[in-house]
C-alpha positions in Angstrom: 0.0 0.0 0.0 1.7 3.1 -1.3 1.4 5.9 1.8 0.6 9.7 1.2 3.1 12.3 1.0 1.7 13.5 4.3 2.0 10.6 5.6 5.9 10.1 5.0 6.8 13.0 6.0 5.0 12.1 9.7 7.0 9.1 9.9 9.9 10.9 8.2 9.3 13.2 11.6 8.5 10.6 14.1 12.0 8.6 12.9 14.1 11.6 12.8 13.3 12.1 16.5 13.9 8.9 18.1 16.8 8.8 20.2 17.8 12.3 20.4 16.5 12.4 24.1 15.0 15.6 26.0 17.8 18.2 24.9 15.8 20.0 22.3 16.7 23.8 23.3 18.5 24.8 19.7 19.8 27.9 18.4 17.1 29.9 16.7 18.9 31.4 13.5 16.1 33.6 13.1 15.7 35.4 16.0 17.7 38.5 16.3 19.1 40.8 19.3 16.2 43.1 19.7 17.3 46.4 19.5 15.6 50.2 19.8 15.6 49.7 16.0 13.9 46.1 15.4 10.8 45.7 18.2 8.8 43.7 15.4 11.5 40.8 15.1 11.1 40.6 19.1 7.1 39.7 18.4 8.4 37.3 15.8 10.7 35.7 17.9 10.5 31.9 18.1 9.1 30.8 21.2 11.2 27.8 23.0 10.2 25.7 25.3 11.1 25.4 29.4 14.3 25.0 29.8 15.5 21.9 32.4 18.5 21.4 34.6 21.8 20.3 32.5 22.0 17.5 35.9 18.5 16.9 35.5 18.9 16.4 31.3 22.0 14.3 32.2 19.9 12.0 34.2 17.6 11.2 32.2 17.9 7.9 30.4 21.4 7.7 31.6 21.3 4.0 31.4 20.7 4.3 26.8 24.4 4.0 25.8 23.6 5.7 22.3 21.3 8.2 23.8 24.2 9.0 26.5 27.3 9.4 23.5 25.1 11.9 21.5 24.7 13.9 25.0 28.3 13.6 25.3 28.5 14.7 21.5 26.1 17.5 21.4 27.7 18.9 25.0 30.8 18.6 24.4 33.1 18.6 28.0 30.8 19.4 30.7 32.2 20.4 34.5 30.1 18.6 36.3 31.4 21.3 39.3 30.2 24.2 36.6 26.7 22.5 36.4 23.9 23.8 39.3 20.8 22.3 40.1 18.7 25.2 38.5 18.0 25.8 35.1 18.7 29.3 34.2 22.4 29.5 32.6 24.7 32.2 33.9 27.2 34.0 31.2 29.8 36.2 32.9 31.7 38.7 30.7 34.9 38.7 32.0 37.2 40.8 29.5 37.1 42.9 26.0 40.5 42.8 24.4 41.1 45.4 21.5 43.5 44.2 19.2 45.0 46.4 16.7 48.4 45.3 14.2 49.4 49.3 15.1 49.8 48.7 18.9 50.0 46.0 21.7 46.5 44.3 23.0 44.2 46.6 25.0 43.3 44.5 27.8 40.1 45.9 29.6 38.0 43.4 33.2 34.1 43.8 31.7 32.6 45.9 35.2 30.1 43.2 36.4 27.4 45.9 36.4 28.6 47.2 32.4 29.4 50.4 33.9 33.1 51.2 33.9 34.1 53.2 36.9 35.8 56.0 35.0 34.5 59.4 34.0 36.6 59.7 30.8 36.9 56.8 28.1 37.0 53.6 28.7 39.6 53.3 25.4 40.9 55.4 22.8 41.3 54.2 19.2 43.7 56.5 16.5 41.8 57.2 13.3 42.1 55.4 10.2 43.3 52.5 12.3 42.3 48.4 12.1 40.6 46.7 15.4 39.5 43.4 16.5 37.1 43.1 19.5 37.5 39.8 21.4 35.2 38.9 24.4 36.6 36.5 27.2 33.3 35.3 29.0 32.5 31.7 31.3 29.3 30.0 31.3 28.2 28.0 34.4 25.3 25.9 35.4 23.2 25.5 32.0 23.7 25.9 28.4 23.0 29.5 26.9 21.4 28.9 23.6 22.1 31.4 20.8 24.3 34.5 22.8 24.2 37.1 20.9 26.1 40.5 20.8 24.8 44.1 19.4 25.8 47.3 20.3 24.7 50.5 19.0 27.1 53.9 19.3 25.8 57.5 19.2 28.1 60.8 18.6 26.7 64.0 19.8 23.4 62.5 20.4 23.4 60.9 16.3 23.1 57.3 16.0 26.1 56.7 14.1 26.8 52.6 13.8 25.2 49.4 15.1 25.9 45.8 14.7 24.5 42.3 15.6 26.4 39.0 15.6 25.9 35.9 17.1 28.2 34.1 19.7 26.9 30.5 19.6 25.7 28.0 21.9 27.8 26.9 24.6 27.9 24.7 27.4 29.2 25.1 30.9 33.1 24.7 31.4 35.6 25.6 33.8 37.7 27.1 31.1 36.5 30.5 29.9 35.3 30.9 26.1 37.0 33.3 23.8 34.8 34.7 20.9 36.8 37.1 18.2 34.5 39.2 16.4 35.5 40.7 12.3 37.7 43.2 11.9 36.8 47.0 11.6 38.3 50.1 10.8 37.9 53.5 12.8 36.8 56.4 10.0 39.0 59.3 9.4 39.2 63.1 9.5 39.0 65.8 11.5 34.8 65.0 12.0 35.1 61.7 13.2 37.5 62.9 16.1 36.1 63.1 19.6 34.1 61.1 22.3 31.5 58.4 21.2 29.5 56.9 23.4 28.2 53.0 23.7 25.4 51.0 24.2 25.8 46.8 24.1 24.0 43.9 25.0 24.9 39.9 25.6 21.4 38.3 25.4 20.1 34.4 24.5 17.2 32.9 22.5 15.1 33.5 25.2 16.0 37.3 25.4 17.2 37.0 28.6 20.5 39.9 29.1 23.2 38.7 31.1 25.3 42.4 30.5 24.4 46.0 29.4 27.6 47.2 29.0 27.4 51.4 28.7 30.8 53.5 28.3 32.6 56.1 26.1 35.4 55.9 24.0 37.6 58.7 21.8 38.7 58.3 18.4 41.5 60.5 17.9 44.4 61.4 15.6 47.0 58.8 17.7 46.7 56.1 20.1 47.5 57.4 23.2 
């Protein structure tokens, strides 16, 4: 008896997820870091479902050999001293490094509130000049599905640049993750020269912020 299309794809469905457990939080490609610019893609956003202790996950069917090597597989190495009892993940941003091939590595500690403690900029960047932004950050206690990074910088009160980009999904570890981001370049002339002032976020799939990072930087014409 020859089946309906509809009816293949069911069992097409039903086959596909066999085996693959109760770890079914994955990244959603299509939601974006909401930001003052995008609220519709934040009422599009894909709903997930309630998220579970990683001891809890591990647990479960502990005992299915195949079931437990594509935990292993899809978790990678797990600290089982990094994993809590609760479900809510915690991301700590620990440092932004500012790499340039004109000067040594600007290392800067991430304030655990965003706010660095200093009146004047947090950095300085020379004009014209190439940068990298890398983030050091740890996760602990669950999995963060789908951190994502945008930040949005004004100039005498003029929204002049904004960007999005996704991190990845991670699990916890005891060693920290290090995530390079593309390179830029800093504009040039005497217009672009002066304070700037910053607005970035590190939020999940579920749009839950774990830092609102606020500063100032200068461009000017030299590193300082």
């Amino acid at each position: 008896m020859v089946l309906k299309e509809e009816e293949k794809k069911a069992e097409e469905t039903s086959e596909d997820q066999k085996g693959k457990g109760t770890l079914s939080r994955k990244n959603s490609h299509s939601s974006l870091c909401p930001t003052d610019d995008d609220d519709e893609d934040e009422d599009r956003k894909l709903e997930l479902g309630p998220m579970i202790a990683l001891k809890e996950q591990l647990e479960k069917d502990k005992d299915d050999e195949s079931l437990r090597r594509w935990k292993e597989q899809l978790l990678g190495s797990v600290d089982m001293e990094d994993v809590g009892e609760t479900p809510d993940p915690v991301v700590k941003i620990m440092y932004l490094t500012i790499r340039s091939p004109d000067r040594e590595d600007m290392v800067l500690t991430v304030p655990e509130d965003g706010n660095p403690t200093s009146k004047g900029p947090w950095f300085t960047l020379k004009e014209g000049s190439k940068y990298t932004l890398v983030f050091t950050f740890r996760v602990t206690n669950n999995i963060v599905s789908g951190l994502r990074y945008s930040n949005s910088v004004w100039k005498t009160g003029l929204k002049v640049y904004s960007r999005k980009e996704m991190l990845g999904t991670f699990s916890p570890q005891a060693e920290p993750y290090t995530h390079v981001m593309f390179e830029e370049s800093t504009p040039s002339g005497m217009l672009v020269r002066g304070s700037y002032s910053v607005k970035s976020k590190f939020v999940d799939d579920d749009n839950k912020c774990y830092l609102e990072n606020n500063y100032t930087f200068d461009i000017r014409k030299n590193w300082l």
